[in-house]
C-alpha atoms as one frame of an Amber mdcrd trajectory, in Angstrom:
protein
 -19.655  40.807   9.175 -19.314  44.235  11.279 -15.585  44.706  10.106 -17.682
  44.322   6.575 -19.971  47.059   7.265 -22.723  44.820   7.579 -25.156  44.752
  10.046 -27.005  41.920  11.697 -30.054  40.850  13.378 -30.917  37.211  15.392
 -34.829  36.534  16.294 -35.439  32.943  17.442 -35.030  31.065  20.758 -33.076
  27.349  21.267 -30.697  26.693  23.745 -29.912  29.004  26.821 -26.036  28.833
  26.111 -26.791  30.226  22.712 -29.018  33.027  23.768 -26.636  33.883  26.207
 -23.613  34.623  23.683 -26.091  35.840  21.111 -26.924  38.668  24.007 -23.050
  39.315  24.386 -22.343  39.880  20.982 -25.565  42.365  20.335 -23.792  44.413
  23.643 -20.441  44.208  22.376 -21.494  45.549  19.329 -24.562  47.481  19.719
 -25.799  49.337  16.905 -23.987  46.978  14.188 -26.137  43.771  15.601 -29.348
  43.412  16.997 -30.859  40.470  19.324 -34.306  39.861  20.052 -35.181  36.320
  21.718 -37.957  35.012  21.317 -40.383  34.683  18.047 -43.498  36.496  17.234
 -44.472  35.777  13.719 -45.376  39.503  12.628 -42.032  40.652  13.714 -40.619
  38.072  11.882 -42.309  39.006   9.118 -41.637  43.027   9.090 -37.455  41.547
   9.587 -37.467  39.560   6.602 -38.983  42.244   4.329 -36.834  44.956   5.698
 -33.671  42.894   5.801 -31.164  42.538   2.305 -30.422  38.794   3.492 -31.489
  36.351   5.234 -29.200  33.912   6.834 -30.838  29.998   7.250 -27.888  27.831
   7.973 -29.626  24.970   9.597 -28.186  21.590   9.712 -31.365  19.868   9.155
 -34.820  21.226   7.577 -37.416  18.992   5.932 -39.291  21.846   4.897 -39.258
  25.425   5.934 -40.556  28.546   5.255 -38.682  31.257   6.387 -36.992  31.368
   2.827 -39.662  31.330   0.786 -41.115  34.206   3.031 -37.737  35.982   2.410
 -37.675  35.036  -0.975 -41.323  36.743  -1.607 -40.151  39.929   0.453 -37.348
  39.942  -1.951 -34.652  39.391   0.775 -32.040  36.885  -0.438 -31.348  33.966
   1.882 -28.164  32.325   2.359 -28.973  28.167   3.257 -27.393  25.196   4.198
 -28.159  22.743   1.175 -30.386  20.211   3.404 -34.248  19.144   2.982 -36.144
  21.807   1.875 -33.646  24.270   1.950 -32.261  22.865  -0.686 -35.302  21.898
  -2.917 -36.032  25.806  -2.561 -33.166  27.965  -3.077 -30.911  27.808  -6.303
 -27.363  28.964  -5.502 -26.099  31.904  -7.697 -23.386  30.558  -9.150 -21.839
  31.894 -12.191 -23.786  30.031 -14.727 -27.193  30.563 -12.544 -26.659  34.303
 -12.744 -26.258  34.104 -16.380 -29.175  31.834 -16.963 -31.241  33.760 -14.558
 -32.209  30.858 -12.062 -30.242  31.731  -9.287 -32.861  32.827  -6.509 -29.960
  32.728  -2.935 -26.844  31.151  -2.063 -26.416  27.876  -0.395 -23.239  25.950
   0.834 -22.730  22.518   1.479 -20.882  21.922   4.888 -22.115  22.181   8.220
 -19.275  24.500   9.267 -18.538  28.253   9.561 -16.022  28.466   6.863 -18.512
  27.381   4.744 -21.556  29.998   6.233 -18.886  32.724   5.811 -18.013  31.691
   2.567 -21.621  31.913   1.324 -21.887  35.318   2.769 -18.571  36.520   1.409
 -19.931  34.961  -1.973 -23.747  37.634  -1.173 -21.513  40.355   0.283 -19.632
  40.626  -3.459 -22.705  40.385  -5.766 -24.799  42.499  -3.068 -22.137  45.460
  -4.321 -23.356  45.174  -7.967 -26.766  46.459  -7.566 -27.804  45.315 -11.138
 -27.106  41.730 -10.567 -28.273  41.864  -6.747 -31.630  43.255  -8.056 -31.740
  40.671 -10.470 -31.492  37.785  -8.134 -33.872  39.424  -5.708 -36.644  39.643
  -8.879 -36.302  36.338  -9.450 -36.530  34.802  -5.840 -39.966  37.075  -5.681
 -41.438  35.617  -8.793 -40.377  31.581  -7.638 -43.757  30.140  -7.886 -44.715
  27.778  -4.452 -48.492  27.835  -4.835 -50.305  24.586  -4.647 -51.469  24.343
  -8.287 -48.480  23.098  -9.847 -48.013  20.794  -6.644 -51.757  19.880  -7.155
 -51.693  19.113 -10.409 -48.593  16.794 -10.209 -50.247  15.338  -7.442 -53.489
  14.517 -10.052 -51.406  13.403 -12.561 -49.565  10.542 -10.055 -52.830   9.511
  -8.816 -54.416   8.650 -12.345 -51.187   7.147 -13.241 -51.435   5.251 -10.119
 -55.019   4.457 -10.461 -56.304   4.653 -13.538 -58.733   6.848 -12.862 -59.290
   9.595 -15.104 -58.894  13.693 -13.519 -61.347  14.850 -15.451 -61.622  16.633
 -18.952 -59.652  19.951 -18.006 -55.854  19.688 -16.976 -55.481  20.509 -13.184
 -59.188  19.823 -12.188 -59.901  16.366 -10.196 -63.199  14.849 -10.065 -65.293
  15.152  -7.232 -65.337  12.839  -4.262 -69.240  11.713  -6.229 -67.314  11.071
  -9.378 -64.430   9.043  -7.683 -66.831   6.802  -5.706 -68.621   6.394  -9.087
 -65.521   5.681 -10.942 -64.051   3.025  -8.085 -66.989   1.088  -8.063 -66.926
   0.173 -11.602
């Protein structure tokens, strides 16, 4: 990534070994990459929205966050495709580009062929500034709110049930209206 011109920066903590060659590497090439162990969430923050990418190569997530953050800052991430890594990022692949629904790039095996392929993949498009701009617009306008999630969620439970959400699409009835409609 340095050879590449690149420059990179590590925040987290895990296991001593790790921290230990993470410090190493931000010596041996001060200036390039940039170490800092240890998490405090509005430094995390201020990174993602200055960075251009944001590498999340984890071998297991079930959820996370740190890409949508990314995402919303308009920093591209580069995932693992696991959990909800994978539910959240849609790699740019050719026909995603075109199409417009790529939002990051992900890669399949836990290996670092793979993780360097993926960035070798964000290093090329990041040098067309028209398509790079493109994918960061439409990672910022992905839509993770609650009211889709919320509404699907209705939408199960009268399925489910039976019980009607209400008039309006999206609105559920109140806990009154539910105890009214299970007791009849």
């Amino acid at each position: 990534m340095v050879a590449a011109g690149a420059q990179f920066v590590a925040v987290g903590e895990g296991e001593p070994a790790l921290e230990s060659a993470f410090r190493e590497i931000g010596r041996r090439y001060e200036g390039s990459i940039g170490i800092r162990i240890g998490y405090e969430e509005g430094a995390a923050h201020r990174l993602q929205a200055g960075c251009d990418i944001l590498l999340a190569p984890a071998r297991f997530e079930p959820c996370g966050l740190t890409q949508i953050y990314a995402s919303r800052y308009g920093t591209v991430p580069i995932v693992r495709r696991t959990g909800g890594l994978a539910d959240t990022v849609v790699d740019a692949t050719g026909v995603a580009l075109v199409d417009r629904t790529a939002t990051g790039f992900r890669f399949e095996e836990p290996s670092l062929s793979a993780l360097l392929g993926a960035i070798a993949r964000a290093l090329a498009l990041y040098k067309e500034p028209l398509a790079w701009r493109r994918l960061q617009l439409q990672g910022m306008a992905q839509d993770f709110g609650w009211h889709e999630s919320a509404a699907k969620y209705i939408a199960l439970y009268h399925d489910t049930t039976g019980i009607p959400a209400g008039d309006r699409p999206g609105v559920s009835l109140t806990d009154a209206e539910l105890r009214k409609q299970a007791a009849r």
